[in-house]
BATI-296659 format. One line per 8 residues: number of its first residue (from 1); their letters; for each residue x, y, z of C-alpha. Coordinates in Angstrom, 3 decimals, m for minus. Example, Ala and Ser with C-alpha at 12.3 -4.5 7.8 and 13.67 -1.06 7.14 Angstrom:
2
1	AS	12.300:m4.500:7.800  13.670:m1.060:7.140
END
This chain:
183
1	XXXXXXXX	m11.551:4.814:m5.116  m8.623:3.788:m2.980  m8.773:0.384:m1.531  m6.132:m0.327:1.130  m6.255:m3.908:2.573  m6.012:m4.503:6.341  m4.884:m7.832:7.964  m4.361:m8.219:11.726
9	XXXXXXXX	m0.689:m7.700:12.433  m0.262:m4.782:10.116  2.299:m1.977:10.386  0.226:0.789:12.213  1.926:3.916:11.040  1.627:2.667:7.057  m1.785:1.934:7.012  m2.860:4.992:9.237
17	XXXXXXXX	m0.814:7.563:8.037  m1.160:6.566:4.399  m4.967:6.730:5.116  m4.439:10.237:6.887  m2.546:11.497:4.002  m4.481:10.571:0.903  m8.021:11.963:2.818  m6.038:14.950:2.930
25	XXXXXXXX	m5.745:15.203:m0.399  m9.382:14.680:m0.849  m8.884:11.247:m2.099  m11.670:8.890:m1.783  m10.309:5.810:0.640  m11.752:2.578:1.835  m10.421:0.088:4.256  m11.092:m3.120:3.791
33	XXXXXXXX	m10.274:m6.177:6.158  m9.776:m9.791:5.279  m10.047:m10.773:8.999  m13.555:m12.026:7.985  m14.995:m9.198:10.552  m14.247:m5.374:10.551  m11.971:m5.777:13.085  m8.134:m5.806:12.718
41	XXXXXXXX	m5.652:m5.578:15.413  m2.204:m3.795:14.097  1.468:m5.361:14.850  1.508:m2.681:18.093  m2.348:m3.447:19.382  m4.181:m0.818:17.710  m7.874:m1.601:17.227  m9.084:m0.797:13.910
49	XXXXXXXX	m12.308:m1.411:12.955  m12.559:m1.198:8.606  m14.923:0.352:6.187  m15.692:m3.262:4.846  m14.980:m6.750:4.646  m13.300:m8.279:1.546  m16.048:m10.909:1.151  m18.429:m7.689:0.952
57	XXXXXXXX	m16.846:m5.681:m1.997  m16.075:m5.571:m5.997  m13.572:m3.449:m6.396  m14.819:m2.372:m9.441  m14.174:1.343:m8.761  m10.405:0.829:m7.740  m8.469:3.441:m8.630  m6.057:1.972:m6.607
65	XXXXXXXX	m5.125:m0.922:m4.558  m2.927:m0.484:m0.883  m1.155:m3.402:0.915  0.255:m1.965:4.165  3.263:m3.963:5.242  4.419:m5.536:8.829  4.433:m9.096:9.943  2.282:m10.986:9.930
73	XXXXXXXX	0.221:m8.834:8.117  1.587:m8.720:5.139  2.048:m12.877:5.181  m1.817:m12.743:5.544  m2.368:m10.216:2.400  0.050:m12.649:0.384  m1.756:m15.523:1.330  m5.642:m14.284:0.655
81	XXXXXXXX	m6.509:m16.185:m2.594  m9.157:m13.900:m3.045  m7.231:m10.765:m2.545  m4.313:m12.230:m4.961  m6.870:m12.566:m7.728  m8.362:m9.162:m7.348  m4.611:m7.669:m7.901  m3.774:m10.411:m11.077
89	XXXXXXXX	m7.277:m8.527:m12.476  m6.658:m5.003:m11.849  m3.043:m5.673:m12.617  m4.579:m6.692:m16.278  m6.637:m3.293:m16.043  m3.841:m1.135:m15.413  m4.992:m0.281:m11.543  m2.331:1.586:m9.312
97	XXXXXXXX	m0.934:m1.290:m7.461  0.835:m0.131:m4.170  2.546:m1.437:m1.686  4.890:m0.791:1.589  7.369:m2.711:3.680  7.410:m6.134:3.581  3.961:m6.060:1.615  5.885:m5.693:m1.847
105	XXXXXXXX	6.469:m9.326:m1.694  2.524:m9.973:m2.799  3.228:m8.524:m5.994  6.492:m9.975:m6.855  5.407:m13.414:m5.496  2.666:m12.647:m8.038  5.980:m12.170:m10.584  4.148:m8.623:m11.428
113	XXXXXXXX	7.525:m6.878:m10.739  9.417:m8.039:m13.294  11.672:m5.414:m15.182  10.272:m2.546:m12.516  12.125:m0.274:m10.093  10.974:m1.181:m6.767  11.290:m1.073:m2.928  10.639:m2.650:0.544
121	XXXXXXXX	11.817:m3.230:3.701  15.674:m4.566:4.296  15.776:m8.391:3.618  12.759:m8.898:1.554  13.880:m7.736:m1.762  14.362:m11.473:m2.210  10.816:m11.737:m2.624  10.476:m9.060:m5.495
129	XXXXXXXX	11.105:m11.479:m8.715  12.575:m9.760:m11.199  12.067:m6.379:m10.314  15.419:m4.000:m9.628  15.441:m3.234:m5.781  16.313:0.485:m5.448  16.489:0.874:m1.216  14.897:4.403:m2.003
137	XXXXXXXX	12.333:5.205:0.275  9.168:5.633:m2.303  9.371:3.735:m5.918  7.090:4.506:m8.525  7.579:2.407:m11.583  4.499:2.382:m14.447  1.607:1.569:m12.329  3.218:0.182:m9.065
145	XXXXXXXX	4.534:2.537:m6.019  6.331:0.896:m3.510  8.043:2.017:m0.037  10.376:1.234:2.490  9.273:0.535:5.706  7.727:2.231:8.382  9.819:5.514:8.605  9.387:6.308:5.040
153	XXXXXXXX	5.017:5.793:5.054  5.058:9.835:4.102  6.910:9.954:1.486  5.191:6.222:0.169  1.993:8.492:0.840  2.767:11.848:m0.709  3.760:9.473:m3.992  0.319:8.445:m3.981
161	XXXXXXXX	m1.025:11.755:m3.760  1.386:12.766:m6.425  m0.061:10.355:m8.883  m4.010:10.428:m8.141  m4.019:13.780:m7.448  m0.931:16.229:m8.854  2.557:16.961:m7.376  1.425:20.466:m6.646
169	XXXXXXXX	m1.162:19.014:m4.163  1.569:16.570:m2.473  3.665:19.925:m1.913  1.115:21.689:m0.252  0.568:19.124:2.208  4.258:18.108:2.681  4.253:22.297:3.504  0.938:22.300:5.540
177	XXXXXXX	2.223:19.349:7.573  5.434:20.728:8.091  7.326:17.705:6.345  10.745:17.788:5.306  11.018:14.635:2.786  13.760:12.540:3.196  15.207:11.913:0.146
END
């Protein structure tokens, strides 16, 4: 199970399209808020209402955890004490950890970057401690993916796919949804 964390204030396109994408793929997804209510308003006043609230869940079947980026969203993912434990555990379990935009900053805040090949959005590579900021678009490094910022949320997404499903599978939906990656 994919778990991709929704605070009010999030980037619209990386939560949405990442969600689009990896349903695609057949990908089992949840969206879970830590609003304290299934509603979440995005950065651009999208309504969103989530599959769950964090109070609600285990996360026991992760497969993966999400944090979309934008501000303040991704302030509020970095500081939900709850949410920052349940990455420090599934970090120590070997869970996919990803994470787009500014929302990289929760894991290397958490100092889980160090030594790793990662990405975010222009300015806060300062907040990836000890990890080697790469400006690519999409980062995978052992059990972390990381993108950009909002313009690169397909190929952050098809990297996903690419690692819980196959690269064969990201291809045909890159094809089918006539993407041209930008790297």
């Amino acid at each position: 199970m994919v778990y991709i964390f929704l605070a009010n204030g999030l980037e619209d396109i990386e939560a949405i399209a990442t969600i689009d994408i990896c349903r695609r793929a057949e990908i089992e997804v949840k969206t879970v808020s830590i609003t304290g209510s299934l509603d979440v308003e995005t950065a651009h006043g999208i309504k969103l209402k989530a599959d769950m609230e964090f109070g609600f869940c285990d996360f026991s079947d992760a497969t993966m955890l999400v944090l979309p980026g934008g501000l303040p969203g991704a302030q509020y993912l970095n500081d939900h004490e709850g949410l920052r434990e349940v990455i420090l555990s599934h970090y120590e379990k070997g869970t996919y950890l990803a994470a787009i935009c500014a929302a990289p900053m929760v894991y290397g805040n958490l100092g889980l970057l160090e030594g790793k090949n990662a990405t975010c959005y222009p300015g806060f590579e300062k907040y990836l401690t000890g990890a080697e900021y790469t400006a690519a678009q999409a980062e995978h490094d052992g059990q972390f993916i990381t993108g950009k910022g909002p313009g690169a949320t397909f190929d952050f997404a098809y990297k996903i796919v690419e690692i819980l499903r196959n690269k064969e599978t990201a291809d045909a939906l890159r094809s089918g949804m006539m993407y041209k990656c930008a790297e």
